[in-house]
KOLTOR-376558 format. One record per atom (N, C-alpha, C): residue number from 0; chain; atom name; x, y, z. Coordinates in pm, 1 decimal, decimal comma, m for minus. Each point is the difference from the previous one (the first is absolute). Layout:
<NUM "A" "CA" <X Y Z>>
...
This chain:
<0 "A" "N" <509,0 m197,0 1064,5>>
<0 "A" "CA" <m4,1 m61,1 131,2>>
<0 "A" "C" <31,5 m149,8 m14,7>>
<1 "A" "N" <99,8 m53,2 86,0>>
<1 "A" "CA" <15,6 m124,3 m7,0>>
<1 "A" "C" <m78,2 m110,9 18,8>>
<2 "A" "N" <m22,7 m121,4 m21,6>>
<2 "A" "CA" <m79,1 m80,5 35,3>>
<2 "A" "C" <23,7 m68,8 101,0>>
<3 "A" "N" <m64,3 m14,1 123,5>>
<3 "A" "CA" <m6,6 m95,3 130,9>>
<3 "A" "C" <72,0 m165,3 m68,9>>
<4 "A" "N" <37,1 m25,2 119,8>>
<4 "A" "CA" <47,4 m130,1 m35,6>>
<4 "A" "C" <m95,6 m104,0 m20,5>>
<5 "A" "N" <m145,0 25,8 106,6>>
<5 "A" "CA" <m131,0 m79,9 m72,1>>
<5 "A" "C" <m61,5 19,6 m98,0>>
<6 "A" "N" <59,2 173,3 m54,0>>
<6 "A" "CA" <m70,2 m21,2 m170,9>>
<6 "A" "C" <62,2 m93,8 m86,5>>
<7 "A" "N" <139,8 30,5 12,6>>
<7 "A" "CA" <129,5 m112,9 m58,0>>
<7 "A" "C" <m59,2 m126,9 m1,5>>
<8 "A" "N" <m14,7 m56,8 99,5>>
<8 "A" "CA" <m49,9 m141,5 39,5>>
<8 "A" "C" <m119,3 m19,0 m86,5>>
<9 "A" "N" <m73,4 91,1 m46,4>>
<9 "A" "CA" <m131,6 m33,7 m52,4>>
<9 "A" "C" <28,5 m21,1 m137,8>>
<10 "A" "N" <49,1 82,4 m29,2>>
<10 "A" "CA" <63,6 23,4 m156,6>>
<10 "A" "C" <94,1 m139,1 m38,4>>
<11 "A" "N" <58,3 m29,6 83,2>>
<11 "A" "CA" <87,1 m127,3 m2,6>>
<11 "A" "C" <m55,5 m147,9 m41,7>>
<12 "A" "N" <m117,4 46,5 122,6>>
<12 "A" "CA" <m125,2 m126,4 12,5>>
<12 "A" "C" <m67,1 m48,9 m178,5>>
<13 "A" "N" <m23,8 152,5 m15,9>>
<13 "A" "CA" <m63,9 m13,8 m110,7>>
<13 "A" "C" <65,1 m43,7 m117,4>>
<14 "A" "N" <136,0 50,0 m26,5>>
<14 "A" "CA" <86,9 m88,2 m67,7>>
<14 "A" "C" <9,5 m115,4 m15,1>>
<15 "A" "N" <41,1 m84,8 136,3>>
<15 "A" "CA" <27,5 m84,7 12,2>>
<15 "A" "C" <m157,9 m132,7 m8,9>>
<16 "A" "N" <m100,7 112,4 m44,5>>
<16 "A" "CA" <m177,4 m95,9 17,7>>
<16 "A" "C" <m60,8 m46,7 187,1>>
<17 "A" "N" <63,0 73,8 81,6>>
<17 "A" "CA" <m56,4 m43,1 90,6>>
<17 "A" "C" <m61,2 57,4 50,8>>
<18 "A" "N" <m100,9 m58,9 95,4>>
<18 "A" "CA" <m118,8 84,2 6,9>>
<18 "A" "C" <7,5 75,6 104,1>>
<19 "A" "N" <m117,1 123,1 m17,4>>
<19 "A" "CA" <5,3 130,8 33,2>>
<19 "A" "C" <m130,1 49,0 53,5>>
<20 "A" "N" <m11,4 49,1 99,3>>
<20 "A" "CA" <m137,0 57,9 20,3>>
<20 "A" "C" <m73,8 119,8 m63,3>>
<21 "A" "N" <m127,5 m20,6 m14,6>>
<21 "A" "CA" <m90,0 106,9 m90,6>>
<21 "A" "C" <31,0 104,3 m3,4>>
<22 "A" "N" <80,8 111,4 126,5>>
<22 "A" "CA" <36,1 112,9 82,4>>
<22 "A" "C" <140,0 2,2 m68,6>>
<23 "A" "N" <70,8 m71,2 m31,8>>
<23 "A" "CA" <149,6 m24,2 m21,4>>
<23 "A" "C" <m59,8 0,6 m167,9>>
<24 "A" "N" <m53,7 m49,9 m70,3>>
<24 "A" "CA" <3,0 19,1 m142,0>>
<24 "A" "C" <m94,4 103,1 m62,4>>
<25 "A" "N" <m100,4 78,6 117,8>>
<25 "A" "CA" <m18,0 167,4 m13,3>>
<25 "A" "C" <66,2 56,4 m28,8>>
<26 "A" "N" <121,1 m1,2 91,2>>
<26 "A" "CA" <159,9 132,8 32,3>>
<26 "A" "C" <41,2 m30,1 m118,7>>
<27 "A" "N" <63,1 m161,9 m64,8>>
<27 "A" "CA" <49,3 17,6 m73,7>>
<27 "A" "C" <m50,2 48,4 m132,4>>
<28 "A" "N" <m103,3 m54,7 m35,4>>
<28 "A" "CA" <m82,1 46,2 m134,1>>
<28 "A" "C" <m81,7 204,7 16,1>>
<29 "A" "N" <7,4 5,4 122,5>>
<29 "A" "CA" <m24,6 174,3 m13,3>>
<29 "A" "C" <123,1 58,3 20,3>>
<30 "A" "N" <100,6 m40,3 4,4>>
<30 "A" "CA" <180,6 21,8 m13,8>>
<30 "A" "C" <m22,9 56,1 m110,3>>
<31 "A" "N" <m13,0 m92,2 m55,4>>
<31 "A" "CA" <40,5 m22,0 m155,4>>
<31 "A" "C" <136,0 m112,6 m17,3>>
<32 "A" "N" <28,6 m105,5 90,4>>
<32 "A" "CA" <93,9 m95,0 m0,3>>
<32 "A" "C" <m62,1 m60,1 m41,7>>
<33 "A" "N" <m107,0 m80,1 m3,7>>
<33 "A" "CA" <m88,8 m118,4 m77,4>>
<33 "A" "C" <m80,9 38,5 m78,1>>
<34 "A" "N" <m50,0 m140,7 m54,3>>
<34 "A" "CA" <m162,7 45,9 m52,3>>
<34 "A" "C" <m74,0 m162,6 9,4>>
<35 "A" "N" <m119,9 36,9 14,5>>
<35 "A" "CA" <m117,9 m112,7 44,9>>
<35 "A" "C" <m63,2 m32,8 m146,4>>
<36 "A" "N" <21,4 m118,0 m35,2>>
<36 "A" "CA" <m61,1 m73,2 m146,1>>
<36 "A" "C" <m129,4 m32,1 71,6>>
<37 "A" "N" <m59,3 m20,6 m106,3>>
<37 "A" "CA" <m178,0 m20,1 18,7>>
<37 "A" "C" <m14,7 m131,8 119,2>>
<38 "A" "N" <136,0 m107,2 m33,2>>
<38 "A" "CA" <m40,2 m132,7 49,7>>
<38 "A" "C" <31,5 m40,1 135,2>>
<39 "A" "N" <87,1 165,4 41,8>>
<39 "A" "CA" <26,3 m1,6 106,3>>
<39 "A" "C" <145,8 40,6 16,4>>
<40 "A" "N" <96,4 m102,4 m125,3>>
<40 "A" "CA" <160,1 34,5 58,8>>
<40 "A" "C" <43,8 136,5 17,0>>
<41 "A" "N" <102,9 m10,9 19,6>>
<41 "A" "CA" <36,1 110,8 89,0>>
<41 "A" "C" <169,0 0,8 m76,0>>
<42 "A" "N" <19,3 131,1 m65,4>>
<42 "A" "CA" <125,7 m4,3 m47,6>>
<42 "A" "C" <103,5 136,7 m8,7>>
<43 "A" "N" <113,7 0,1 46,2>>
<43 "A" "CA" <77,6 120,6 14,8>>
<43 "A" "C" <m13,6 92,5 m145,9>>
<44 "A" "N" <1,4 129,5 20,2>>
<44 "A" "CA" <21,3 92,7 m120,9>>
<44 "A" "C" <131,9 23,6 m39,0>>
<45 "A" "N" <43,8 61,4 m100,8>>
<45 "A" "CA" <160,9 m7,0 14,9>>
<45 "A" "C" <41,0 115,1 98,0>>
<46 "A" "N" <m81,2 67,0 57,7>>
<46 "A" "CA" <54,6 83,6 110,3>>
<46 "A" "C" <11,0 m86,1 128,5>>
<47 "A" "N" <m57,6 m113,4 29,9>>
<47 "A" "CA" <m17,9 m95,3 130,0>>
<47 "A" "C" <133,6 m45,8 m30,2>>
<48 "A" "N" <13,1 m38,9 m131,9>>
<48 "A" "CA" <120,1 m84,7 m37,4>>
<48 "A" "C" <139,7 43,1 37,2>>
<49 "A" "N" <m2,4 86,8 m46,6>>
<49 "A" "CA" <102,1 144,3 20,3>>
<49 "A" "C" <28,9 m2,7 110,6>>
<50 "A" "N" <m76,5 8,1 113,4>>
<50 "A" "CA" <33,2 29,8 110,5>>
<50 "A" "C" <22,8 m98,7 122,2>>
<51 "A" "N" <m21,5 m140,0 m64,5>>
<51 "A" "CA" <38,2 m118,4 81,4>>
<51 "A" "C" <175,0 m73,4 m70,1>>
<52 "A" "N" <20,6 94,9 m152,2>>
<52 "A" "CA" <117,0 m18,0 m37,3>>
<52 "A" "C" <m32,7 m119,8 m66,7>>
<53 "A" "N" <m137,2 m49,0 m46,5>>
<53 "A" "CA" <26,6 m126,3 m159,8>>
<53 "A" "C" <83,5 41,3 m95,1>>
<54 "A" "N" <59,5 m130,2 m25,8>>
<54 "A" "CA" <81,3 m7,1 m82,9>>
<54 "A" "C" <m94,0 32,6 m158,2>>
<55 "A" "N" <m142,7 m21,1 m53,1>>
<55 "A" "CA" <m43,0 13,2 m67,2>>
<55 "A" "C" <m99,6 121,8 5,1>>
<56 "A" "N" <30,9 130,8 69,1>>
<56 "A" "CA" <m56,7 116,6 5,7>>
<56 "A" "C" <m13,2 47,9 m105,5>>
């Protein structure tokens, strides 16, 4: 199933470090597009990566 263009946007966000709401870094980290470090950041998996098209996927 494809991803909404506001999942896109979230995934993007997170790339790019900008911030994201608690609800928005749920989806992504129970995706399985992110994952949540102890200290808080917030960072794409290489499947998030993949699918926003980084150049370093």
């Amino acid at each position: 199933m494809p991803l909404t263009d506001d999942q896109m946007r979230i995934l993007r966000d997170i790339d790019a470090t900008m911030p994201i709401t608690e609800a928005e870094t749920d989806w992504a980290v129970r995706a399985g597009y992110a994952v949540l470090a102890e200290d808080g950041d917030i960072d794409l998996t290489e499947q998030g990566r993949e699918l926003i098209g980084c150049p370093y996927a």
